[in-house]
C-alpha positions as CSV (number, residue, x, y, z in Angstrom):
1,X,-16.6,-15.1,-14.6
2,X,-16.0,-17.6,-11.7
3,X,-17.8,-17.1,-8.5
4,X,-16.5,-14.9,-5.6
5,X,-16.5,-15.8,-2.0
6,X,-19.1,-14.6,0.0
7,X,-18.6,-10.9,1.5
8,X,-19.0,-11.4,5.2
9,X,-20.9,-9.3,7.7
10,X,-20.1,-8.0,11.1
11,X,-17.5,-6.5,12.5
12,X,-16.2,-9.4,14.9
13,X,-16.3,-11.8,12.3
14,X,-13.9,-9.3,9.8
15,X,-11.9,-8.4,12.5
16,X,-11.2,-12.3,14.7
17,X,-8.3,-12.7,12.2
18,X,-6.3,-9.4,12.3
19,X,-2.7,-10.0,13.2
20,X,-2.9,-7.3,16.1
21,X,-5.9,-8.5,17.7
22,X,-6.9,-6.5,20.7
23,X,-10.0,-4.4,21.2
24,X,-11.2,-2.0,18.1
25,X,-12.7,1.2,18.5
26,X,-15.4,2.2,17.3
27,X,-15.5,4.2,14.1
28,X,-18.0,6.6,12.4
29,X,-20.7,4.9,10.1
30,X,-19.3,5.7,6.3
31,X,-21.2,8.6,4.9
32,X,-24.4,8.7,2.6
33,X,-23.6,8.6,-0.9
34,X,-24.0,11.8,-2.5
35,X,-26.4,12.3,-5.4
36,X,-23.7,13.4,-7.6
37,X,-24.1,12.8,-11.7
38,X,-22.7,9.8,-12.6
39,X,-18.5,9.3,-13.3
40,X,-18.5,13.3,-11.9
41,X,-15.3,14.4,-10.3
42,X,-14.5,14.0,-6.8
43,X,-16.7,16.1,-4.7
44,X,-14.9,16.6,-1.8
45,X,-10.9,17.4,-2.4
46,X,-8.4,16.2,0.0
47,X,-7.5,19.2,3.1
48,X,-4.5,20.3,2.7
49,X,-2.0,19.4,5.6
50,X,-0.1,23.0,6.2
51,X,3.8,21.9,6.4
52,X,6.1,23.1,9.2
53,X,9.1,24.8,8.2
54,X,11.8,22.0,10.4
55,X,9.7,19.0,8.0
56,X,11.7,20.7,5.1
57,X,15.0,21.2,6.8
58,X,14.3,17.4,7.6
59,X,13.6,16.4,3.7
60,X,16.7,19.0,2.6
61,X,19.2,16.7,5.0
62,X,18.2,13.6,4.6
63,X,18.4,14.4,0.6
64,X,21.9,16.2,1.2
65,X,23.2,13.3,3.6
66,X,22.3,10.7,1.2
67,X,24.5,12.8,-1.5
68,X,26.8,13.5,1.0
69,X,27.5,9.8,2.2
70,X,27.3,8.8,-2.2
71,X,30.1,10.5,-2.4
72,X,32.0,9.7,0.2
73,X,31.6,5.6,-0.6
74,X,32.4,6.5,-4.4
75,X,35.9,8.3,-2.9
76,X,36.4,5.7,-0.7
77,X,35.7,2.3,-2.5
78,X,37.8,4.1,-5.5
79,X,40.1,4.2,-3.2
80,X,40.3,1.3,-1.5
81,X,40.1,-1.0,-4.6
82,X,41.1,0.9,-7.6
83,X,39.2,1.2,-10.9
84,X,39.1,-1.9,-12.6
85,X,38.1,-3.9,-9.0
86,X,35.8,-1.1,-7.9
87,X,33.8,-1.8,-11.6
88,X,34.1,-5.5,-11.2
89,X,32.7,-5.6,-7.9
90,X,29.8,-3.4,-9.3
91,X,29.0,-5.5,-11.9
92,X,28.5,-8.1,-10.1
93,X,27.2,-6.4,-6.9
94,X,24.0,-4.7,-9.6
95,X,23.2,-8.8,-10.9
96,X,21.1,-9.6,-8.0
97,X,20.0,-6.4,-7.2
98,X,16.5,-6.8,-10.2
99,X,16.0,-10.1,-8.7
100,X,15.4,-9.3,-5.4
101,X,13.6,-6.0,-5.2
102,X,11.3,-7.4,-7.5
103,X,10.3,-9.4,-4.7
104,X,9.8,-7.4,-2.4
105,X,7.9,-5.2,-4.8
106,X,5.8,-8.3,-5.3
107,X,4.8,-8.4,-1.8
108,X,3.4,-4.9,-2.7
109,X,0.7,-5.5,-5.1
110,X,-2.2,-4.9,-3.2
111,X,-1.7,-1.5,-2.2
112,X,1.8,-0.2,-4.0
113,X,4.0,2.6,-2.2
114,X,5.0,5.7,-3.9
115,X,8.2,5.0,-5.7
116,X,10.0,7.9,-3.8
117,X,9.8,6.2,-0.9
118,X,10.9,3.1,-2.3
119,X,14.5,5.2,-3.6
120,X,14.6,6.6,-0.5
121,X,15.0,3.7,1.6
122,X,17.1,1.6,-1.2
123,X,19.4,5.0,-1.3
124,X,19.4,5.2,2.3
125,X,20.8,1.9,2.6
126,X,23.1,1.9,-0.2
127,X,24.9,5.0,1.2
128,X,23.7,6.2,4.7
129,X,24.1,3.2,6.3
130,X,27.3,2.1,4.6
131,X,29.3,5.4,5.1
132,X,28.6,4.7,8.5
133,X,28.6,1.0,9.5
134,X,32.2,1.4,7.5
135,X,33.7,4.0,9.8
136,X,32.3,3.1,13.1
137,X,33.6,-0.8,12.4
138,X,37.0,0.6,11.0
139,X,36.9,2.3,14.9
140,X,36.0,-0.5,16.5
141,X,38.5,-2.5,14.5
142,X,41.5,-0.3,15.0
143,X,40.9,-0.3,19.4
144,X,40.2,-4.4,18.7
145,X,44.1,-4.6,16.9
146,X,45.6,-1.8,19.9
147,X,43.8,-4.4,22.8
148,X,45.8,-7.0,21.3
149,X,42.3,-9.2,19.7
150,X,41.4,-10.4,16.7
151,X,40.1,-8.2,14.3
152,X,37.1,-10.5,13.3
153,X,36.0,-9.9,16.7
154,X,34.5,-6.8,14.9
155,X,31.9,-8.4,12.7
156,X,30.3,-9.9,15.9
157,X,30.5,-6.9,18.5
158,X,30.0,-3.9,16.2
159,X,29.0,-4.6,12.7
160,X,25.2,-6.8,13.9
161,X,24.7,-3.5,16.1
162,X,25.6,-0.7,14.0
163,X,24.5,-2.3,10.3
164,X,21.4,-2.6,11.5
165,X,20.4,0.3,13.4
166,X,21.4,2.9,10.5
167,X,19.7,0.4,8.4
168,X,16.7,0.6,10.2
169,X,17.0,4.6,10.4
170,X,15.4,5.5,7.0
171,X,12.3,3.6,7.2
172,X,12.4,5.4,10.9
173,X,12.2,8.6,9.1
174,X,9.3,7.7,6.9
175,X,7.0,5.8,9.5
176,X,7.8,9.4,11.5
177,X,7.1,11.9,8.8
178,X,5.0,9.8,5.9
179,X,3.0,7.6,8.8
180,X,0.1,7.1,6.4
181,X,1.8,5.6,3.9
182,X,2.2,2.3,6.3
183,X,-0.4,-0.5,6.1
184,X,0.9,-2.4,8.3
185,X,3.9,-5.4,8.3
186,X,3.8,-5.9,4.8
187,X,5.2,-2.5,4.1
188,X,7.4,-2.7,7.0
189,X,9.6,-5.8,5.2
190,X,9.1,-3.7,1.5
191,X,10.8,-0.5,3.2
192,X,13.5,-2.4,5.7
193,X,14.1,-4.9,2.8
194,X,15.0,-2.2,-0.1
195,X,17.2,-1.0,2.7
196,X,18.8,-4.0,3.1
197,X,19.4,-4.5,-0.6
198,X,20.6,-1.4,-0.8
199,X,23.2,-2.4,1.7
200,X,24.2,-5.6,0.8
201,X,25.2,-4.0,-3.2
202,X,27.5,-1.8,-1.9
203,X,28.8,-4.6,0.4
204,X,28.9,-6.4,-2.1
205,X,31.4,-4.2,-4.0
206,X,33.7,-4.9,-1.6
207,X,33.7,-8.0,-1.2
208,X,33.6,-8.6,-4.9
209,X,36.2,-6.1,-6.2
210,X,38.4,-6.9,-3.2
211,X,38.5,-9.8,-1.6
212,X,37.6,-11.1,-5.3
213,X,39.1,-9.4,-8.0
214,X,41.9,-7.6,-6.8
215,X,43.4,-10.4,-4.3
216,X,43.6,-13.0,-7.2
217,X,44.8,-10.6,-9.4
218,X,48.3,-9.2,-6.7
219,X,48.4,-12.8,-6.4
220,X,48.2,-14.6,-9.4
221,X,47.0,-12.6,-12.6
222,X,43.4,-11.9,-13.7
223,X,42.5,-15.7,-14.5
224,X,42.5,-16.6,-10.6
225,X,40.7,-13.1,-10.2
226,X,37.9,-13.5,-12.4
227,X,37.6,-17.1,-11.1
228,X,37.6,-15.7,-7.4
229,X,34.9,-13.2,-8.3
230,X,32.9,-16.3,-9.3
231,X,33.4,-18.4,-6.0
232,X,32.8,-15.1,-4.0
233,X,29.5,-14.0,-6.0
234,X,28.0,-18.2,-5.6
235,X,28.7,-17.9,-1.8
236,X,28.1,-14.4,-1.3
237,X,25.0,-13.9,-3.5
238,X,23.7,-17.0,-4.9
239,X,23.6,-19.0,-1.9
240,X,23.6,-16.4,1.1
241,X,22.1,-13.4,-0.1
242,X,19.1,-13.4,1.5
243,X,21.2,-12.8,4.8
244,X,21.0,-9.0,4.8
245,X,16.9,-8.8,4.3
246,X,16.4,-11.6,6.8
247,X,18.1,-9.9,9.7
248,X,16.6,-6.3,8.6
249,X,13.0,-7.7,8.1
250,X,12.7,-8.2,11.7
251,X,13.1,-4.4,12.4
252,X,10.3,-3.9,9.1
253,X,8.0,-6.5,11.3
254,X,8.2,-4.5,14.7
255,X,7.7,-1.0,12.7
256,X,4.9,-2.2,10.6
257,X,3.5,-3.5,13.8
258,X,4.1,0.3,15.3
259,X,2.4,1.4,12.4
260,X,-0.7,0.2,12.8
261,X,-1.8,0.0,16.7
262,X,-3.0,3.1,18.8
263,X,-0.9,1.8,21.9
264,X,1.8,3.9,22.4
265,X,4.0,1.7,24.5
266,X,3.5,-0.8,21.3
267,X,4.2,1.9,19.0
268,X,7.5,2.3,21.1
269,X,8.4,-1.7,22.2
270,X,7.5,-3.1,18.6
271,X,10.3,-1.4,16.8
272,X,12.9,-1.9,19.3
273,X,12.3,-5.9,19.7
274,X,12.4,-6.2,16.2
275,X,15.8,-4.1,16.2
276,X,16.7,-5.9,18.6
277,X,15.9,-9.4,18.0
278,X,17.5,-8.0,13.8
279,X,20.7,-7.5,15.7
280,X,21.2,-11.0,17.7
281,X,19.9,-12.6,14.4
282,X,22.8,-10.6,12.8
283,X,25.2,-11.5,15.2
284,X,24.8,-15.0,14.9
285,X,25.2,-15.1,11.5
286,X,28.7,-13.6,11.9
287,X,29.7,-15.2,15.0
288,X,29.4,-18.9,13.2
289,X,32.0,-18.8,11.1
290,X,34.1,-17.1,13.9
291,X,33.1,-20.3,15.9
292,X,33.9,-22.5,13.5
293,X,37.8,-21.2,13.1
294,X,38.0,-21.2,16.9
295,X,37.4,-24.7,17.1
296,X,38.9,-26.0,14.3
297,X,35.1,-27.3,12.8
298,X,34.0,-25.8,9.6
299,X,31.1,-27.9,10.0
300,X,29.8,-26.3,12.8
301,X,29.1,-22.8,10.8
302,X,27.3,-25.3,8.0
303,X,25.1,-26.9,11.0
304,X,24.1,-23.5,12.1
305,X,23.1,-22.2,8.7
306,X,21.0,-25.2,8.2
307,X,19.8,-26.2,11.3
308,X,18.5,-22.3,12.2
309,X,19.1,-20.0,9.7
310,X,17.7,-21.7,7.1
311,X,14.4,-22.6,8.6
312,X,13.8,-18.9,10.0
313,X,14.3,-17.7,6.3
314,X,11.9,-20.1,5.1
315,X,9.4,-19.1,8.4
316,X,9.7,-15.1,7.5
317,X,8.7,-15.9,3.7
318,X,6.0,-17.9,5.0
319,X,5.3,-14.7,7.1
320,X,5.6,-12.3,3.6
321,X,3.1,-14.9,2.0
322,X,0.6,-15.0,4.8
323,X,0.8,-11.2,5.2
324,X,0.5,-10.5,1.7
325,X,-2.7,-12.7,1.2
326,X,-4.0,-10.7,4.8
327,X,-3.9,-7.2,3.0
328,X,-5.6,-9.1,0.2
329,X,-8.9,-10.1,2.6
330,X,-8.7,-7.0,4.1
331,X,-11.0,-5.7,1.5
332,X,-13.4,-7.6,2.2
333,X,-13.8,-7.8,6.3
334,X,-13.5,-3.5,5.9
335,X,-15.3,-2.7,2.8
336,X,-18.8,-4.3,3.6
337,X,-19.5,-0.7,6.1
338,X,-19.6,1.0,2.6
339,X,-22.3,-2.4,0.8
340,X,-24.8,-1.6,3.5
341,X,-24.3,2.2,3.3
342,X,-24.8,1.8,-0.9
343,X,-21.3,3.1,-2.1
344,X,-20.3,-0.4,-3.2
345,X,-21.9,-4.0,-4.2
346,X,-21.1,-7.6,-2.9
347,X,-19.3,-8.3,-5.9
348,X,-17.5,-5.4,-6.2
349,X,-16.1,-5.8,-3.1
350,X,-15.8,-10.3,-3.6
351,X,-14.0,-8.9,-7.1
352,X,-10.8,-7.3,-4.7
353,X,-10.1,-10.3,-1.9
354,X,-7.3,-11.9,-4.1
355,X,-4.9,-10.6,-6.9
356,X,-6.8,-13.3,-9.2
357,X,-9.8,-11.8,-8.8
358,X,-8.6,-8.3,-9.9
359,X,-6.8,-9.3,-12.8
360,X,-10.3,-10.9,-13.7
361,X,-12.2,-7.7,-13.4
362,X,-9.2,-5.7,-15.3
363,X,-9.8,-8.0,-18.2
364,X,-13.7,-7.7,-18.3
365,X,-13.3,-3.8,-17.6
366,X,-11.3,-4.2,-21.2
367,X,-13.6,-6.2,-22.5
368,X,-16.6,-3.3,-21.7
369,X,-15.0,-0.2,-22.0
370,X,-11.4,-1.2,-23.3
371,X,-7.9,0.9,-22.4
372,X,-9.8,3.9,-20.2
373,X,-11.7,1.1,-18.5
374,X,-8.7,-0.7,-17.4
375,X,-7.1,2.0,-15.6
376,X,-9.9,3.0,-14.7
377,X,-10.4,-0.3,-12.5
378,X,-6.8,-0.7,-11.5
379,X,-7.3,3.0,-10.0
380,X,-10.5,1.9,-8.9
381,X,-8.6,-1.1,-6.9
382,X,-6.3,0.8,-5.4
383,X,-8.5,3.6,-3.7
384,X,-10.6,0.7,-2.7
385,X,-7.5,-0.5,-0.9
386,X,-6.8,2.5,0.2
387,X,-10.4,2.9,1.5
388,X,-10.3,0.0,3.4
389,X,-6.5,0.7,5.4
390,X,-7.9,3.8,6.0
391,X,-11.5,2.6,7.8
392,X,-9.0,-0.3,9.3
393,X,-7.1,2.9,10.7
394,X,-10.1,4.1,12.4
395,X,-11.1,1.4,13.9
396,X,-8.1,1.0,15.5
397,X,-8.0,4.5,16.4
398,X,-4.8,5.7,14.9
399,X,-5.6,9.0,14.4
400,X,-6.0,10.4,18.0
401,X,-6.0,13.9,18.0
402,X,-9.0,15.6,16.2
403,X,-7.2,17.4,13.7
404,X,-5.9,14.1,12.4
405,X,-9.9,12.6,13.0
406,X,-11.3,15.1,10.8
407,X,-8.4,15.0,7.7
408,X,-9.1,11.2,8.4
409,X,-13.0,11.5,7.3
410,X,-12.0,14.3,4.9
411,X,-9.6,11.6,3.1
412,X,-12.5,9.2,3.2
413,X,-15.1,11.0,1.6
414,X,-12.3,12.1,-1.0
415,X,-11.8,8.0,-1.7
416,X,-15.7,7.7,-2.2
417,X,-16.1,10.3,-4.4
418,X,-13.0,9.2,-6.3
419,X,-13.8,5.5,-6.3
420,X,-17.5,6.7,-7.7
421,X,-15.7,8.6,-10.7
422,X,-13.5,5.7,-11.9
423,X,-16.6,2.9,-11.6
424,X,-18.5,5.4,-14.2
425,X,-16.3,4.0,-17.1
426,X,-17.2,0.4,-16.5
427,X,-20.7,0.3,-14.5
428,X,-23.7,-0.1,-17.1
429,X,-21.7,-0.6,-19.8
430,X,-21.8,-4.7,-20.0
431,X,-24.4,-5.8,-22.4
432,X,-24.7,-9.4,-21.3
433,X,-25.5,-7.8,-17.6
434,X,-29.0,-6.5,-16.6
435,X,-29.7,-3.0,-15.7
436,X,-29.4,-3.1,-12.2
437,X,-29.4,-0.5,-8.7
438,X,-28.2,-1.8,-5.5
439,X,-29.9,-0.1,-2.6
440,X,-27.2,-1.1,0.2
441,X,-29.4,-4.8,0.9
442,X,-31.1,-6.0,-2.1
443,X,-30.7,-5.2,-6.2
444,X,-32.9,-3.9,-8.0
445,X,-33.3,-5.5,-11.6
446,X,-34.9,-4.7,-14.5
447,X,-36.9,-7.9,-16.2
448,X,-37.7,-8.9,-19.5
449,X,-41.5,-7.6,-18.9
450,X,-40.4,-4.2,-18.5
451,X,-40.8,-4.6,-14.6
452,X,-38.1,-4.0,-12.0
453,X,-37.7,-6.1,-8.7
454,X,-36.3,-6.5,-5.8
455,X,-33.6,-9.6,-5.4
456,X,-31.8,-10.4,-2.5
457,X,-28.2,-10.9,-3.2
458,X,-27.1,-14.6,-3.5
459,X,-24.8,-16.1,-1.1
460,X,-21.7,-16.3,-3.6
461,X,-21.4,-13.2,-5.6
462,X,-20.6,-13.6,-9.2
463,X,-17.8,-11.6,-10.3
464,X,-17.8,-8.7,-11.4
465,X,-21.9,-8.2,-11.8
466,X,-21.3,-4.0,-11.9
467,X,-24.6,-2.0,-10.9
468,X,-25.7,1.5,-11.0
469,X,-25.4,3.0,-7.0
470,X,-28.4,5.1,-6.7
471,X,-31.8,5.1,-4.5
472,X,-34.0,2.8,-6.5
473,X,-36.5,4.0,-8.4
474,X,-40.3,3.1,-8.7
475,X,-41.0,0.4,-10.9
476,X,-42.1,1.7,-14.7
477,X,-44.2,0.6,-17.7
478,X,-41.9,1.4,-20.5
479,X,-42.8,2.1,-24.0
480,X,-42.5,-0.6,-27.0
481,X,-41.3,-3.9,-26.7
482,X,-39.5,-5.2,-23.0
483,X,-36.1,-4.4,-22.9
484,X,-33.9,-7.1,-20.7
485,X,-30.4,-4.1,-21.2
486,X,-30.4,-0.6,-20.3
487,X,-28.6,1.8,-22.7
488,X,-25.3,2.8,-21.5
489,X,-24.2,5.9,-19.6
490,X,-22.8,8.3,-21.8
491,X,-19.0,8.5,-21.7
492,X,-17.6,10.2,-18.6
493,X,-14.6,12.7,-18.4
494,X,-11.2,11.0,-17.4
495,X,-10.5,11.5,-13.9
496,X,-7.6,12.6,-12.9
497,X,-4.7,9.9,-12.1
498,X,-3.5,9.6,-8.5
């Protein structure tokens, strides 16, 4: 295996490069490890966190007005375009749809978000925020034509404003109710972007079936509509459908922000800039081309897409990138409290700093222990992640009242103890590797001569090098002929998936 990066110490070097910055807290030193038999189950279980009755009424509406607003856009885009446009338009509307939620589910490799959260928000968007972004513009439509101006006045006074605020409302809900499933900014684009997308397919519909489809078609027969379904889908989609997730990101930066500082003016100002600043963004999308009629210059709305949209869609990918690669080093500025306190090793914890490095354990896990093993160490990485948002948490002292302290440490020892049952079907069981015990500062290995010795840990960890956790014990004589590999552990019972 290729060499790992060393695992640095000290808190203020891990922490000079967190995107919050600001003081940290202090947090409780990680506990001792428990003398438990090796690839045993989790010691300590999670608490259970009693639920109020008004946090079901909350999950029974939002379920009923998601349905509720379904049906409503089914009725009303039936309506509106008939049968054969309204299945056009969502043909083409679905195309994109893989495309792009697979990148923002790409952004979410590190530390992946339950997939009922994902539906929610996508759902949300798709229906919620449609229903009601298409009445409250039809409103605002209907005073613009009795005022005597221009309808299209609509998409730049109400449509930035409203679009994006019931956008935004879903992943509201969850960073309310479900606060622990946010890491940070990264999750804040994967939630306000399946939102978005959401939105923009059912958009899409319209724009498709209507506009598209069913305008050529009154005008000059399904040839012209078909071919008006494929100049609307290359403008529309190909070339500008980023647009929606663009403008709702900035809303998923100032939430994931919110999610992760202990200052409750942040945890207040962060979302509304970003709502904010999602909502000018917005509007100056729409109010180009509005420009651009005004005028008489159809260039100017071509100038504006290129000379600021453009370059602020290529600055939040850069963002995603940068963010994504963060969560990724995380690991290794965090997860060092638990080396020194002897849960983990250097190289165990070198092994998660990059997706490369993970897919290289995952392959020699299936080289040592095959299928179990593999899941074994993709569980294994992702309660490490866990682990690590969850010290990162402390630190910043998210959890200020002491019931939520005390679940926090609960939820801790819980990853331990988990993390220490899934490393039981891949630890020991490499036969080029040599029967080792890390102590929490030096390994302890056993040589050729039957002796084992202390060694300091080099400066680049080779990954993975997997060692037995355990105080060490005193040097032995052993029977018969040196022995350079241990036998194995015997097999450990399948811990339970998460």
């Amino acid at each position: 295996m290729r060499p790992a990066g060393p695992v640095r110490g000290g808190y203020a070097d891990r922490m000079a490069d967190t995107p919050s910055g600001g003081a940290t807290p202090a947090a409780p030193s990680p506990p001792s490890p428990a003398l438990t038999p090796l690839g045993g189950p989790p010691g300590v279980p999670l608490p259970y966190r009693r639920r109020t009755w008004w946090r079901y009424v909350v999950l029974a509406g939002a379920i009923l007005l998601i349905a509720a607003c379904a049906v409503f856009m089914l009725f009303t885009l039936g309506e509106s375009l008939g049968a054969e446009a309204l299945l056009v338009g969502l043909v083409a509307a679905i195309l994109p749809v893989p495309v792009l939620v697979t990148c923002f589910l790409w952004l979410d490799r590190y530390e992946p978000e339950p997939l009922k959260y994902l539906l929610f928000c996508f759902a949300w968007g798709a229906f919620v925020s449609t229903a009601a972004s298409i009445e409250v513009n039809g409103f605002f439509a209907d005073r613009f034509a009795d005022w005597g101006l221009p309808e299209t006045l609509t998409a730049v006074f109400s449509a930035p404003f409203i679009e994006e605020l019931t956008k935004a409302l879903g992943p509201i809900l969850l960073l309310i109710f479900r606060r622990r499933e946010w890491s940070g900014i990264t999750d804040g684009l994967v939630y306000c972007g399946l939102s978005a997308v959401g939105f923009a397919m059912v958009e899409n519909i319209l724009y498709l079936g209507g506009y598209g489809y069913r305008t050529g078609v009154e005008e000059y027969g399904p040839a012209t509509g078909a071919q008006q379904v494929l100049l609307t889908f290359i403008v529309r989609i190909l070339i500008f459908g980023f647009a929606h997730p663009l403008f709702t990101a900035m809303t998923g930066v100032g939430l994931g922000i919110a999610a992760r500082t202990a200052d409750r003016r942040v945890r207040v100002l962060a979302p509304i800039a970003g709502l904010l600043l999602a909502m000018m963004l917005h509007g100056a999308w729409n109010f180009l081309p509005s420009l651009s009629l005004a005028i008489g210059q159809p260039l100017v709305a071509l100038y504006g897409y290129i000379g600021v949209m453009v370059p602020i869609f290529f600055a939040m990918v850069g963002l995603a990138v940068w963010l994504r690669a963060w969560e990724g080093r995380l690991t290794e500025r965090i997860l060092p409290d638990y080396v020194r306190a002897g849960w983990l090793t250097p190289p165990e914890v070198a092994a998660l700093g990059s997706l490369g490095r993970r897919h290289a354990a995952r392959s020699w896990a299936r080289r040592v222990g095959g299928d179990r093993a593999v899941k074994a160490m993709r569980e294994y990485q992702f309660s490490a992640t866990r682990l690590a948002l969850l010290r990162d948490g402390m630190r910043r002292g998210l959890d200020a009242r002491p019931a939520d302290r005390q679940r926090a440490l609960a939820e801790e020892r819980h990853l331990l103890d988990t993390i220490s049952a899934y490393r039981a079907f891949f630890v020991g069981r490499d036969p080029y590797a040599p029967v080792g015990i890390w102590d929490g500062e030096r390994y302890h290995l056993r040589f050729p001569d039957g002796q084992q010795r202390p060694v300091d840990p080099p400066d680049e960890p080779v990954v993975p090098i997997p060692v037995v956790l355990a105080p060490p014990p005193p040097p032995v004589h052993l029977p018969g002929p040196p022995a350079w590999y241990g036998p194995p552990p015997p097999v450990a019972p399948w811990p339970p998936h998460r």
